[in-house]
Structure formats: structure tokens, C-alpha cells
mmCIF file as Biopython writes it, N, C-alpha, C and O atoms, coordinates in Angstrom:
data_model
#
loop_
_atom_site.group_PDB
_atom_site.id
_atom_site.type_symbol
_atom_site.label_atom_id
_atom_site.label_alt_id
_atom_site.label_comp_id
_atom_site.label_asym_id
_atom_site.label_entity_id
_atom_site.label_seq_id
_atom_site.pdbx_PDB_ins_code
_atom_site.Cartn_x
_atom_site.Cartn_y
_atom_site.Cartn_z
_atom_site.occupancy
_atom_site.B_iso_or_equiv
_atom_site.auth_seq_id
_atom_site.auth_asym_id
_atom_site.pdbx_PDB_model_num
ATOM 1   N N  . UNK A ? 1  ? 129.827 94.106  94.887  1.0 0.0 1  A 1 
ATOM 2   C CA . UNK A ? 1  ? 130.200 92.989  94.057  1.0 0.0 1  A 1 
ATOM 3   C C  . UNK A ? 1  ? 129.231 91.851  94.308  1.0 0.0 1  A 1 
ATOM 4   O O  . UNK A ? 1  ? 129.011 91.614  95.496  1.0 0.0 1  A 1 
ATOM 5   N N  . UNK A ? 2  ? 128.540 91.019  93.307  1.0 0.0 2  A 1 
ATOM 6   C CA . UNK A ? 2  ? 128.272 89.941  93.204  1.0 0.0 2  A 1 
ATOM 7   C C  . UNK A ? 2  ? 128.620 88.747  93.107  1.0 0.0 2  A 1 
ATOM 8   O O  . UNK A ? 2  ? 128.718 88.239  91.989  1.0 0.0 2  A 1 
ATOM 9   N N  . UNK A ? 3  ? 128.923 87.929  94.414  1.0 0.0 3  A 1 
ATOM 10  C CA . UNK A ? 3  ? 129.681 86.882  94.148  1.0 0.0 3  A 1 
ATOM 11  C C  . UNK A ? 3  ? 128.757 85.355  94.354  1.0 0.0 3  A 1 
ATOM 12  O O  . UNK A ? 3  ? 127.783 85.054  95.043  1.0 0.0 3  A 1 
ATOM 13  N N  . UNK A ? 4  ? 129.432 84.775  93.591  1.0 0.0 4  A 1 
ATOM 14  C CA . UNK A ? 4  ? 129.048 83.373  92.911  1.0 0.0 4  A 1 
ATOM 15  C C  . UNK A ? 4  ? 129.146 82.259  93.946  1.0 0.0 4  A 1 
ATOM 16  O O  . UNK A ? 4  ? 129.591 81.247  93.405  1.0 0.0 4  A 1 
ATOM 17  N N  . UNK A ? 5  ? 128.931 82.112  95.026  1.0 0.0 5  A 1 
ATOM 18  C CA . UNK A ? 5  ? 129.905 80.758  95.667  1.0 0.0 5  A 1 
ATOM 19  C C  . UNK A ? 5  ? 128.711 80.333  96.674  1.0 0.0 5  A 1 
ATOM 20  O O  . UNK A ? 5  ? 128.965 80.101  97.856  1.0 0.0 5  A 1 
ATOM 21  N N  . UNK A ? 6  ? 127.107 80.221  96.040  1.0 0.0 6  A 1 
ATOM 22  C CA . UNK A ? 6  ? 126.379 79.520  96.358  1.0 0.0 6  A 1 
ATOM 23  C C  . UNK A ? 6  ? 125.185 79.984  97.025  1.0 0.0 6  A 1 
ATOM 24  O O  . UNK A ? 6  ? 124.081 79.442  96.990  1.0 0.0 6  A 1 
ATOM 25  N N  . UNK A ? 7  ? 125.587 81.288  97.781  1.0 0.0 7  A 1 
ATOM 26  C CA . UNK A ? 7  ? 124.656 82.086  98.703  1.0 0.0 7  A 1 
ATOM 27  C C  . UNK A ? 7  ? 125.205 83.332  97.495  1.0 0.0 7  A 1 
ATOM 28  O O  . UNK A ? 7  ? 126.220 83.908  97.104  1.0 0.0 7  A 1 
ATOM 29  N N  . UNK A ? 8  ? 123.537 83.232  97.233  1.0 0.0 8  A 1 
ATOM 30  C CA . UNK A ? 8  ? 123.465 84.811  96.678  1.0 0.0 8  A 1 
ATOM 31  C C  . UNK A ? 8  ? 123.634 86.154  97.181  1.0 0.0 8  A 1 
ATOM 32  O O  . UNK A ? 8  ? 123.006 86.296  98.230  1.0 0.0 8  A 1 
ATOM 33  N N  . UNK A ? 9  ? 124.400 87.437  96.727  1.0 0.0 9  A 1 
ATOM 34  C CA . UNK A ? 9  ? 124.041 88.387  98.191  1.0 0.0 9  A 1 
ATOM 35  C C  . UNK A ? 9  ? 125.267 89.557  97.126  1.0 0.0 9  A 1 
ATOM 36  O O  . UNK A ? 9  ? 125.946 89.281  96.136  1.0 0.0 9  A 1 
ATOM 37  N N  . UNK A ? 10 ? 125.081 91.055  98.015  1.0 0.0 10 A 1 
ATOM 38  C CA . UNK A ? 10 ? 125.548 91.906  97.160  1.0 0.0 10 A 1 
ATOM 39  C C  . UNK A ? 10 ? 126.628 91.998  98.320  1.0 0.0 10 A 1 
ATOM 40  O O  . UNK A ? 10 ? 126.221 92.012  99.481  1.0 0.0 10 A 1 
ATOM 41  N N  . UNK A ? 11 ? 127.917 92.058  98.067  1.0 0.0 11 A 1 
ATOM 42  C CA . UNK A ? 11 ? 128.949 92.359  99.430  1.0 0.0 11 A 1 
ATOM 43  C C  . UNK A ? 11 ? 130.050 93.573  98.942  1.0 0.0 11 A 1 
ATOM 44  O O  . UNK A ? 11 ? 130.347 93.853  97.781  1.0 0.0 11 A 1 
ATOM 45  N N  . UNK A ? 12 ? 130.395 93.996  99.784  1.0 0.0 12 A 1 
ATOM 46  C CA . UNK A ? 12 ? 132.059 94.571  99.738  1.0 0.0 12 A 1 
ATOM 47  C C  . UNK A ? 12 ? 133.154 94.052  100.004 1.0 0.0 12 A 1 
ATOM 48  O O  . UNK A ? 12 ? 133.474 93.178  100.810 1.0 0.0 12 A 1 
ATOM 49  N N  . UNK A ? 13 ? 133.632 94.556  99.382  1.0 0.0 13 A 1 
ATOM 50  C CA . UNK A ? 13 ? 135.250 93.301  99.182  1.0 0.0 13 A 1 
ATOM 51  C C  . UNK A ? 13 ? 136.357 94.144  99.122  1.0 0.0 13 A 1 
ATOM 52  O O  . UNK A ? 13 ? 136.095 95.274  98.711  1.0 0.0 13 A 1 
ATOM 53  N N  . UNK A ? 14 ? 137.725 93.883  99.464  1.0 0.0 14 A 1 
ATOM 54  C CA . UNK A ? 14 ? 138.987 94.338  99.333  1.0 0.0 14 A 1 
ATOM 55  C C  . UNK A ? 14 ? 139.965 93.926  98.408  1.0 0.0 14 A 1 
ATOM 56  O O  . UNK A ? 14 ? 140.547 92.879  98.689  1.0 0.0 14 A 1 
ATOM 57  N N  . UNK A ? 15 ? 140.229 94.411  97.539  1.0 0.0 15 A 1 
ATOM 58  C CA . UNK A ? 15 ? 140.980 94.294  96.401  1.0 0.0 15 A 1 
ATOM 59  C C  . UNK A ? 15 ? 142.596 94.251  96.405  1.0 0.0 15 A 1 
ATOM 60  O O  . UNK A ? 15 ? 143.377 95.147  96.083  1.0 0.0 15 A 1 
ATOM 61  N N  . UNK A ? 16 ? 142.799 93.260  96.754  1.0 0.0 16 A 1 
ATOM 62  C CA . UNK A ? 16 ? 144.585 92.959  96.946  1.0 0.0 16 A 1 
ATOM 63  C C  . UNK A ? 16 ? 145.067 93.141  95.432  1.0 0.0 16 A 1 
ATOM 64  O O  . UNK A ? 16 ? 144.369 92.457  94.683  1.0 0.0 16 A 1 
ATOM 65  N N  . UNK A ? 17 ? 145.777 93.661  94.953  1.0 0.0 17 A 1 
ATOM 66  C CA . UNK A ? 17 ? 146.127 93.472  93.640  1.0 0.0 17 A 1 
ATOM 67  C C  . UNK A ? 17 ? 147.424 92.857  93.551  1.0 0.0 17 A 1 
ATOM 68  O O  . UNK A ? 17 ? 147.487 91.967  92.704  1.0 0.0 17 A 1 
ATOM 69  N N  . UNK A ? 18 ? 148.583 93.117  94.265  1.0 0.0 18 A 1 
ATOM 70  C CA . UNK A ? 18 ? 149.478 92.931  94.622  1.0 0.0 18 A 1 
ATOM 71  C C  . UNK A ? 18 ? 149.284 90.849  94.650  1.0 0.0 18 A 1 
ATOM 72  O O  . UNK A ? 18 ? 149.456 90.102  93.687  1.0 0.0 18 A 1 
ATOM 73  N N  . UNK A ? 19 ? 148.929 90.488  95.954  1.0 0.0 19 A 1 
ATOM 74  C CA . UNK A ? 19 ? 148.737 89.124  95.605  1.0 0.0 19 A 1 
ATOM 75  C C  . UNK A ? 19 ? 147.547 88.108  95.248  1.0 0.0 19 A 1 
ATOM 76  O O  . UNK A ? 19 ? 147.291 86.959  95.607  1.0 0.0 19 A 1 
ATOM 77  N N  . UNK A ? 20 ? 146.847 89.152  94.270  1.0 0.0 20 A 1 
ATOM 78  C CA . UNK A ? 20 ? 145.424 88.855  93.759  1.0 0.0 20 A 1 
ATOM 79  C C  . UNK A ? 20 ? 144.415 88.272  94.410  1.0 0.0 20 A 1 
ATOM 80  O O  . UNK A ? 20 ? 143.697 87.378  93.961  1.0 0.0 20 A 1 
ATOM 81  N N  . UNK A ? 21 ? 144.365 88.687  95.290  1.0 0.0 21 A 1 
ATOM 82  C CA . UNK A ? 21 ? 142.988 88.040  96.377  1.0 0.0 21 A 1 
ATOM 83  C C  . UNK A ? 21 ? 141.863 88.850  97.018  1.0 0.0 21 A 1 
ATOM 84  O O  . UNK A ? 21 ? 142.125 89.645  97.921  1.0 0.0 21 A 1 
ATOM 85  N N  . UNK A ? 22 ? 141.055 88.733  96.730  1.0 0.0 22 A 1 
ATOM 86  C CA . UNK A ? 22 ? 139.125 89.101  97.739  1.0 0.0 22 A 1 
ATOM 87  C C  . UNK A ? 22 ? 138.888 88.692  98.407  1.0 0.0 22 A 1 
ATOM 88  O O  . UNK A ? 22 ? 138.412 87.567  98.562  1.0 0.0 22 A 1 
ATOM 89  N N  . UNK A ? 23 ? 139.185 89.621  99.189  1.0 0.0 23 A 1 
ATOM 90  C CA . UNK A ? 23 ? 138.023 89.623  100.961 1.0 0.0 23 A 1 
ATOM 91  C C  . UNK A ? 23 ? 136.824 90.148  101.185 1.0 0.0 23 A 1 
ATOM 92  O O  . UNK A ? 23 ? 136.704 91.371  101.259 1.0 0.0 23 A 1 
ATOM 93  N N  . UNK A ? 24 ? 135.693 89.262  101.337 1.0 0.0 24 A 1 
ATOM 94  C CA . UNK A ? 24 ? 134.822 89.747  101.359 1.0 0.0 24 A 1 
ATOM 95  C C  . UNK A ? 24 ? 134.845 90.514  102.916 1.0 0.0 24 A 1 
ATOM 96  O O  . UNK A ? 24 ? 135.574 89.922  103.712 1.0 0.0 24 A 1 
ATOM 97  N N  . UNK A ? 25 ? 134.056 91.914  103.541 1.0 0.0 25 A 1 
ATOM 98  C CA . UNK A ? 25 ? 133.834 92.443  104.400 1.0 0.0 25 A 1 
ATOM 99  C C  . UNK A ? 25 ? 132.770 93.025  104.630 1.0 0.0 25 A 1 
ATOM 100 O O  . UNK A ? 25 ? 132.769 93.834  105.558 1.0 0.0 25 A 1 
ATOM 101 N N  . UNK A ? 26 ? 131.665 92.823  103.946 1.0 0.0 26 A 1 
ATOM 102 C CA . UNK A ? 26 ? 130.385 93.563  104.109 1.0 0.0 26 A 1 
ATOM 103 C C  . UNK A ? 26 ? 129.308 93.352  104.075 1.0 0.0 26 A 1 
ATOM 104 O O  . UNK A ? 26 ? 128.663 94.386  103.903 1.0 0.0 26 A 1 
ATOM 105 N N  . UNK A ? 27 ? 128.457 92.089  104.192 1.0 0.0 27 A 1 
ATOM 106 C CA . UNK A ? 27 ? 127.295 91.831  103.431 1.0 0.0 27 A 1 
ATOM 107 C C  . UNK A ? 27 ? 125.970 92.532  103.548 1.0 0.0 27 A 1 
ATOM 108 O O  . UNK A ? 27 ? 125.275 92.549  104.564 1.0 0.0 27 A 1 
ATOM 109 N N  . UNK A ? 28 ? 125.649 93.203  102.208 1.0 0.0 28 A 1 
ATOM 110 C CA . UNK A ? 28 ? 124.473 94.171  102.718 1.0 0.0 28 A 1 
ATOM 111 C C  . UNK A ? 28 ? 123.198 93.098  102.191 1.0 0.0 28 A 1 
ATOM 112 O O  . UNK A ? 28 ? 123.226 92.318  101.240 1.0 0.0 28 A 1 
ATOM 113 N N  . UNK A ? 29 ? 122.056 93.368  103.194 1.0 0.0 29 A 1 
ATOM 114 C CA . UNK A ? 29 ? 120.858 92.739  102.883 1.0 0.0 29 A 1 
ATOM 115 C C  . UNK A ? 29 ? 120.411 92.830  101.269 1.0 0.0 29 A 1 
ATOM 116 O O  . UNK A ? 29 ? 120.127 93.821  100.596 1.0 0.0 29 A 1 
ATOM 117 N N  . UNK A ? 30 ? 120.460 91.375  100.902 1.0 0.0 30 A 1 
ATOM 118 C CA . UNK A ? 30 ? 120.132 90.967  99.151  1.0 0.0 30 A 1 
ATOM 119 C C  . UNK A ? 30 ? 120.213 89.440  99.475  1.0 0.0 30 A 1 
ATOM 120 O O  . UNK A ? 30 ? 120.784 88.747  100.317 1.0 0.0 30 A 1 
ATOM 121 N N  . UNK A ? 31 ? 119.330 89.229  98.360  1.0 0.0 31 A 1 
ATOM 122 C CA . UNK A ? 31 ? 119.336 87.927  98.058  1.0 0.0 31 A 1 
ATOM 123 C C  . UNK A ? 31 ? 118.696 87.763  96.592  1.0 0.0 31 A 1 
ATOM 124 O O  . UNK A ? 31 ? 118.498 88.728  95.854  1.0 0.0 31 A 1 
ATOM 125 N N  . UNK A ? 32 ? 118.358 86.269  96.209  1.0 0.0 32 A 1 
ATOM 126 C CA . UNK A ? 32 ? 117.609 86.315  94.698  1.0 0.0 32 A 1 
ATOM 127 C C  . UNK A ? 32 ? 118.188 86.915  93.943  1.0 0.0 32 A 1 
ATOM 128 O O  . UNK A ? 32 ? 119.324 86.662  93.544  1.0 0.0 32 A 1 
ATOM 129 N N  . UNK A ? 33 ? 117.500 87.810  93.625  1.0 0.0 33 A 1 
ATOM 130 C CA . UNK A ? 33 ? 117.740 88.328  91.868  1.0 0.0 33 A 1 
ATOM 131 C C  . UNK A ? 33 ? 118.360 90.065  92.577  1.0 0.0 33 A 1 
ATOM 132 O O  . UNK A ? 33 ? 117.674 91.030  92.914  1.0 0.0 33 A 1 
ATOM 133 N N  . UNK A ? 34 ? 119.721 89.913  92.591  1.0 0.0 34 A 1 
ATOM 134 C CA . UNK A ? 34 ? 121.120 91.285  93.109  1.0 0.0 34 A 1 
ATOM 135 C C  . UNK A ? 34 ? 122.140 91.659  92.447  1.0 0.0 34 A 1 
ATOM 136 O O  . UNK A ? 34 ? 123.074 90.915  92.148  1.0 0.0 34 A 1 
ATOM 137 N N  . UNK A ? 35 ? 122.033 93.023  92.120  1.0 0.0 35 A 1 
ATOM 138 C CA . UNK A ? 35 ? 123.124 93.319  91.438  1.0 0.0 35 A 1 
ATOM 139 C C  . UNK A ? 35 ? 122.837 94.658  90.833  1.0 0.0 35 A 1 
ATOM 140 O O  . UNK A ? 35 ? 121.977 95.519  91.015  1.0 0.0 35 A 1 
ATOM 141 N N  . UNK A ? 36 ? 124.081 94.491  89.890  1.0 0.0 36 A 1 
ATOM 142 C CA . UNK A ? 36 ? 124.100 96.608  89.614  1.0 0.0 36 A 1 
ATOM 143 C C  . UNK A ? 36 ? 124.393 97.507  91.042  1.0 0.0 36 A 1 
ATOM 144 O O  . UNK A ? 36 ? 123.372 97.801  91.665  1.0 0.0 36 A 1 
ATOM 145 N N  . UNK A ? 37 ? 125.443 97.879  91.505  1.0 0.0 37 A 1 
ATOM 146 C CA . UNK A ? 37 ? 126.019 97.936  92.607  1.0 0.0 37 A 1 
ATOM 147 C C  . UNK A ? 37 ? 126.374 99.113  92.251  1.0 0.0 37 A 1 
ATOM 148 O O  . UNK A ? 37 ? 127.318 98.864  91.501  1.0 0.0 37 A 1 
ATOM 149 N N  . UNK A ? 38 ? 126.216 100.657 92.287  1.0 0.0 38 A 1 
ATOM 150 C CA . UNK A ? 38 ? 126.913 101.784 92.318  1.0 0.0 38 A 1 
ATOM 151 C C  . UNK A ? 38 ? 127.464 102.142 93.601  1.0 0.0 38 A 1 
ATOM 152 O O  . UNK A ? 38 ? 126.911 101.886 94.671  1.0 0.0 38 A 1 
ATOM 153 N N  . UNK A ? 39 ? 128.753 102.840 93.450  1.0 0.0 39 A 1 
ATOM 154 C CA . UNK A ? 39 ? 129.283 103.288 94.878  1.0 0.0 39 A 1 
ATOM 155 C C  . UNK A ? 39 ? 129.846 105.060 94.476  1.0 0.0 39 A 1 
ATOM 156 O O  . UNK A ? 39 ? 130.376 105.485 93.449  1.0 0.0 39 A 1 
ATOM 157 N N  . UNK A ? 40 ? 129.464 105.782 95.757  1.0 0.0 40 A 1 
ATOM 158 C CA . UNK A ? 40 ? 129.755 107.180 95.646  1.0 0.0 40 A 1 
ATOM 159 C C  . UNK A ? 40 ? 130.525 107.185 97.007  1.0 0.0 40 A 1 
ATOM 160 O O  . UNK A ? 40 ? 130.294 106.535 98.027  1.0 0.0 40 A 1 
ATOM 161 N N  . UNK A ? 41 ? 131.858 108.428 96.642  1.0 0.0 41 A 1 
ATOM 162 C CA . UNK A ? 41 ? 131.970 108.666 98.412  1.0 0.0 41 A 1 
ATOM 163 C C  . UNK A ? 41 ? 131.535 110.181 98.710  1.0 0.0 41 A 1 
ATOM 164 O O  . UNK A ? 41 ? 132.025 111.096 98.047  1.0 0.0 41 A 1 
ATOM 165 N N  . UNK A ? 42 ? 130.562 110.429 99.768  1.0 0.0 42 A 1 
ATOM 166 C CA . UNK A ? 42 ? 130.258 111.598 99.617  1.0 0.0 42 A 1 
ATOM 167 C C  . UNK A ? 42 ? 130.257 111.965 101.326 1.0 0.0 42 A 1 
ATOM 168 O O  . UNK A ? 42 ? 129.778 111.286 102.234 1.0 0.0 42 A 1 
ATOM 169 N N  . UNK A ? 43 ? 130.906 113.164 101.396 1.0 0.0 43 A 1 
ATOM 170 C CA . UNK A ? 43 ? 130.289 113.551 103.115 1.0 0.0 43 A 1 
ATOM 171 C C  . UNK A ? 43 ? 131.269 112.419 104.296 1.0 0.0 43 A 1 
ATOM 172 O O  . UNK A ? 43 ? 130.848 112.240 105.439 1.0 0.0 43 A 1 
ATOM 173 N N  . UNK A ? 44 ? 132.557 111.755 103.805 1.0 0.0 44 A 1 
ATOM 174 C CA . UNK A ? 44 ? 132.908 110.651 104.568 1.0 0.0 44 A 1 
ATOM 175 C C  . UNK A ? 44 ? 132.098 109.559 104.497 1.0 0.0 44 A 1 
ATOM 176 O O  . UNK A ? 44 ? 132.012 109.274 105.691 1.0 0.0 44 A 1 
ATOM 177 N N  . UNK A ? 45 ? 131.695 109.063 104.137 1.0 0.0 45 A 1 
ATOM 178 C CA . UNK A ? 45 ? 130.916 108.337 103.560 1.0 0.0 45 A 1 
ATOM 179 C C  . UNK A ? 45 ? 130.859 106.756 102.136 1.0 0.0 45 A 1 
ATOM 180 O O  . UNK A ? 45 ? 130.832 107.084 100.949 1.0 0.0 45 A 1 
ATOM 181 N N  . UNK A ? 46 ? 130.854 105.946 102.336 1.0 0.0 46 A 1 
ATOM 182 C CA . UNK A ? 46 ? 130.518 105.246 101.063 1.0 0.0 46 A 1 
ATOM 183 C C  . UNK A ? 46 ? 129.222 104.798 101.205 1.0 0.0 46 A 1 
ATOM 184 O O  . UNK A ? 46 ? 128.626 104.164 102.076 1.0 0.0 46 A 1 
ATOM 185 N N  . UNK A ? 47 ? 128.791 105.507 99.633  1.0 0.0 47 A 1 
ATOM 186 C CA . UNK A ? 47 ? 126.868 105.324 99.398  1.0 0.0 47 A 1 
ATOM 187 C C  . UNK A ? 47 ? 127.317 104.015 98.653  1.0 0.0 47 A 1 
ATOM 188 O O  . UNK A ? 47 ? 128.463 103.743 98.297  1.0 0.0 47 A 1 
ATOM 189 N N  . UNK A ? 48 ? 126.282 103.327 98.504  1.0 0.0 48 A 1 
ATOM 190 C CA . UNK A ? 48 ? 126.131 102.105 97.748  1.0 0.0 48 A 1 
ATOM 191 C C  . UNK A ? 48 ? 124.612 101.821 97.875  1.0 0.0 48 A 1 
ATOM 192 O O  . UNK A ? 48 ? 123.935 101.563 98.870  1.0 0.0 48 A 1 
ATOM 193 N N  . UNK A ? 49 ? 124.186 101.983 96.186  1.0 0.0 49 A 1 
ATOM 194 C CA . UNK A ? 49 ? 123.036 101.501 95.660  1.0 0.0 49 A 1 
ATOM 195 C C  . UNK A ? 49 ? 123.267 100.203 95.237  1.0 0.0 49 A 1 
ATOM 196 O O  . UNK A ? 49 ? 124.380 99.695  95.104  1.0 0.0 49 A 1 
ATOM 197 N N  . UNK A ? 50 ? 122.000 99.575  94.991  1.0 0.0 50 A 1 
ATOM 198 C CA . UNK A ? 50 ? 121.668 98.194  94.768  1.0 0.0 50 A 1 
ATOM 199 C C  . UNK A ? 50 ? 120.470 97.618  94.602  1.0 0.0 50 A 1 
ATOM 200 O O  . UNK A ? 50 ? 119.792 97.799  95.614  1.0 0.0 50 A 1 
ATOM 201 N N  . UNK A ? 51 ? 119.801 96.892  93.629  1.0 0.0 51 A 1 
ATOM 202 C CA . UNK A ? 51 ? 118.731 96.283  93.787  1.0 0.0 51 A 1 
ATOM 203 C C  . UNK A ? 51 ? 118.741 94.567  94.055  1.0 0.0 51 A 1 
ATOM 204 O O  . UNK A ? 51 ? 119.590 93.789  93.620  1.0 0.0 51 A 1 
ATOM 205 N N  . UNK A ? 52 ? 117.855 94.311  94.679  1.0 0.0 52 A 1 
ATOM 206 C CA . UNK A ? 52 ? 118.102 93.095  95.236  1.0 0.0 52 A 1 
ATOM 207 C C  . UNK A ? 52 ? 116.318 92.543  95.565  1.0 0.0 52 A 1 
ATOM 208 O O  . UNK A ? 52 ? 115.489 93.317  96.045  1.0 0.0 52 A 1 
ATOM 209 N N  . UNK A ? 53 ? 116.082 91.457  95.288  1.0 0.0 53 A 1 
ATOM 210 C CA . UNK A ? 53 ? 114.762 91.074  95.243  1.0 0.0 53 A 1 
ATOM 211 C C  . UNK A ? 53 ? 114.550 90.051  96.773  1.0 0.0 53 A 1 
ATOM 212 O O  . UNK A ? 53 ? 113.767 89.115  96.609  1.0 0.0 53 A 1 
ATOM 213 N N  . UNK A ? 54 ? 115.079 90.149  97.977  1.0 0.0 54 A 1 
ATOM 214 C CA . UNK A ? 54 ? 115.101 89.256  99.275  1.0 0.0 54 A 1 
ATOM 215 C C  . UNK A ? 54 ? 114.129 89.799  100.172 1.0 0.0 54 A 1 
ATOM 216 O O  . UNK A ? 54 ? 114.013 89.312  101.296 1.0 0.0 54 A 1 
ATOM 217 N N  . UNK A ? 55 ? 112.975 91.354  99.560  1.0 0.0 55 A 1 
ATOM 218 C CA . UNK A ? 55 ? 112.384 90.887  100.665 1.0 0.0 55 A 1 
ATOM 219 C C  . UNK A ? 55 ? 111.078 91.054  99.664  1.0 0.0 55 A 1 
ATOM 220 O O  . UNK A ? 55 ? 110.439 92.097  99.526  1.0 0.0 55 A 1 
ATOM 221 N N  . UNK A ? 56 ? 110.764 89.505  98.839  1.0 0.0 56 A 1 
ATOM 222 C CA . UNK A ? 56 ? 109.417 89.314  97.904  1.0 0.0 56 A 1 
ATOM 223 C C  . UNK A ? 56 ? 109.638 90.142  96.706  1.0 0.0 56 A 1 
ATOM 224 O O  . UNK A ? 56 ? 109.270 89.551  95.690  1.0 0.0 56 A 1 
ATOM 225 N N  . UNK A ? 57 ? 110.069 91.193  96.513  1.0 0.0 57 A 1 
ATOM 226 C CA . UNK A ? 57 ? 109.937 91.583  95.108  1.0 0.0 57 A 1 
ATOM 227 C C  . UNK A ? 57 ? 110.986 92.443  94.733  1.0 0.0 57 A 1 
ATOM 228 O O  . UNK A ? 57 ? 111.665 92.696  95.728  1.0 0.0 57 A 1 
ATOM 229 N N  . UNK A ? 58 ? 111.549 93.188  93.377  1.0 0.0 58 A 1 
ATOM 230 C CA . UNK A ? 58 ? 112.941 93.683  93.423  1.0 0.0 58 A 1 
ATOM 231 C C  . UNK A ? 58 ? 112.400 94.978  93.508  1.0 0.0 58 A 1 
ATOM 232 O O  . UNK A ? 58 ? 111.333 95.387  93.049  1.0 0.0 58 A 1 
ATOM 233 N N  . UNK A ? 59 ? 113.693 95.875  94.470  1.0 0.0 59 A 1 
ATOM 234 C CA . UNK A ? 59 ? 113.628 97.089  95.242  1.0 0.0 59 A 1 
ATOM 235 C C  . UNK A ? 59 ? 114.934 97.572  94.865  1.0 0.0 59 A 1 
ATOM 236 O O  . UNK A ? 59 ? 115.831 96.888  94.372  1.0 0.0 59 A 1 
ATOM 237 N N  . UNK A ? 60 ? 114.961 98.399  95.046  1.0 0.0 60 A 1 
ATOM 238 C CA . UNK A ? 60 ? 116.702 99.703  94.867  1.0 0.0 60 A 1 
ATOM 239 C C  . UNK A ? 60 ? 116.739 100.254 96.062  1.0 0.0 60 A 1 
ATOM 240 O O  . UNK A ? 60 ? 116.102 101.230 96.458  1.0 0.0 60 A 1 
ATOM 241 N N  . UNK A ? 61 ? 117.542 99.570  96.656  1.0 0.0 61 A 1 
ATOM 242 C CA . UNK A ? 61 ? 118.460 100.432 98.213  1.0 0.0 61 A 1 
ATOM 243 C C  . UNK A ? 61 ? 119.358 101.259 98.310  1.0 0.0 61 A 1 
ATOM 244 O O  . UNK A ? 61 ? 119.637 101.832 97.257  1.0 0.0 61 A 1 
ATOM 245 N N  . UNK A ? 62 ? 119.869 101.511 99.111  1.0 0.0 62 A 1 
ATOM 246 C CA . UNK A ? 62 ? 121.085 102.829 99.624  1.0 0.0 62 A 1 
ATOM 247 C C  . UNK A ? 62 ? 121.605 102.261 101.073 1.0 0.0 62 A 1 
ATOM 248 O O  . UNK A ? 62 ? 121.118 102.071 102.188 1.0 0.0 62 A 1 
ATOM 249 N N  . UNK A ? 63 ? 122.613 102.131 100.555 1.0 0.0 63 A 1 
ATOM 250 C CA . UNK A ? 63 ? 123.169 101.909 102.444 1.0 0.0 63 A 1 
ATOM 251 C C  . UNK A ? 63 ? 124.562 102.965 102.231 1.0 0.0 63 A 1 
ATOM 252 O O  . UNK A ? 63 ? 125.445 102.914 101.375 1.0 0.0 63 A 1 
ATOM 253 N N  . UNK A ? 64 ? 124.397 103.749 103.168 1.0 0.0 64 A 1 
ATOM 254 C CA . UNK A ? 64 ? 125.554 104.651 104.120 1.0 0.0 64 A 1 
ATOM 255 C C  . UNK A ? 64 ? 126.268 103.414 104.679 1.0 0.0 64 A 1 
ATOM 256 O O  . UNK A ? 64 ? 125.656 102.522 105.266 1.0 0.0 64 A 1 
ATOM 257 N N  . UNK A ? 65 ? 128.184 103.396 104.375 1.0 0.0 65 A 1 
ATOM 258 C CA . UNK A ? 65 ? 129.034 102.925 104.891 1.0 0.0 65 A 1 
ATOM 259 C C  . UNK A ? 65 ? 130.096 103.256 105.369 1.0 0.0 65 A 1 
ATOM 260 O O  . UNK A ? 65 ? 131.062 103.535 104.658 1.0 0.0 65 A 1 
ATOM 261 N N  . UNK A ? 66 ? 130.133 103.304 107.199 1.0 0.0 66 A 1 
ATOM 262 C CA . UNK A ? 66 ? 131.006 104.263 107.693 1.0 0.0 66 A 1 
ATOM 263 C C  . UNK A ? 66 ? 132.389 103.433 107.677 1.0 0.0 66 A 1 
ATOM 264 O O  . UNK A ? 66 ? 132.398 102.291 108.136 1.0 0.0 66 A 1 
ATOM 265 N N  . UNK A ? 67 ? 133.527 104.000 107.157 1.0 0.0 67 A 1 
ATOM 266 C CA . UNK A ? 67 ? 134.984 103.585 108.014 1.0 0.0 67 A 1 
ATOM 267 C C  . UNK A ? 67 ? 135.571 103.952 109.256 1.0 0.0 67 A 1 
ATOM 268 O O  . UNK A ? 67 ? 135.285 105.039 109.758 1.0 0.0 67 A 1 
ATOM 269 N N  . UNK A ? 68 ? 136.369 103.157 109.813 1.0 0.0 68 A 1 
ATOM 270 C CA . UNK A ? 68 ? 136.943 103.450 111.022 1.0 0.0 68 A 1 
ATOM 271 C C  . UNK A ? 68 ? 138.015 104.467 110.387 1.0 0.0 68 A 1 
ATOM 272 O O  . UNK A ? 68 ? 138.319 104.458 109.194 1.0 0.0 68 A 1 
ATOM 273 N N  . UNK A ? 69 ? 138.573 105.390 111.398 1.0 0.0 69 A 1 
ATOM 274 C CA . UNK A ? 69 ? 139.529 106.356 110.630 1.0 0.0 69 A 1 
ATOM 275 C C  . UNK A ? 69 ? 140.862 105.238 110.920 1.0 0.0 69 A 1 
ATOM 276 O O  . UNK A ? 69 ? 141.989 105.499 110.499 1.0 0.0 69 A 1 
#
């Protein structure tokens, strides 16, 4: 998710629906020009692509995200 609140950056967040609120919990390296965020779960695993322009020019990443069981 891309959120708005001054510092640019691509994060993971927790989705309360119940009493409508976001927690952010993740911030993966981005800055500038971030976004388009795919997520797969594969292998135990959450993949998350992203392009993000923070280190000089825009790039497409992958970060592996482990959970605690």
C-alpha cells in the first residue's frame, strides 16, 4: 500500500474491517516515485513486487516476507 501522510514509501498494513483502521507494519525500501504493489503467497511466504525510484532511478523489487507462526 501507498500511503499519503508525508514520507513517501511502499508499506504493509493490517486491515481491521470490523473497526475500520490501518496499521502500518512493514516498511519496505521505496521512496519518490512507489507504487503498483503485487502480493503472492507462495512456499509460506508473502512475495511482494514493487517499483520504487529511492535508489536514483525507478527499479522493480521482490521482497520475501516471513510470518511468525
Amino acid at each position: 500500500m501507498r500511503l499519503y501522510d508525508g514520507k513517501v514509501r511502499t508499506s504493509l498494513c493490517w486491515l481491521n474491517t470490523e473497526k475500520g483502521t490501518l496499521a502500518e507494519f512493514l516498511t519496505l525500501p521505496s521512496g519518490g516515485d512507489t507504487s503498483y504493489a503485487g502480493l503472492a503467497w507462495h512456499e509460506g511466504l508473502l512475495w511482494v513486487s514493487y517499483y520504487s525510484s529511492h535508489e536514483g532511478k525507478t527499479s522493480i523489487y521482490l521482497a520475501k516476507v516471513k510470518f511468525a507462526p
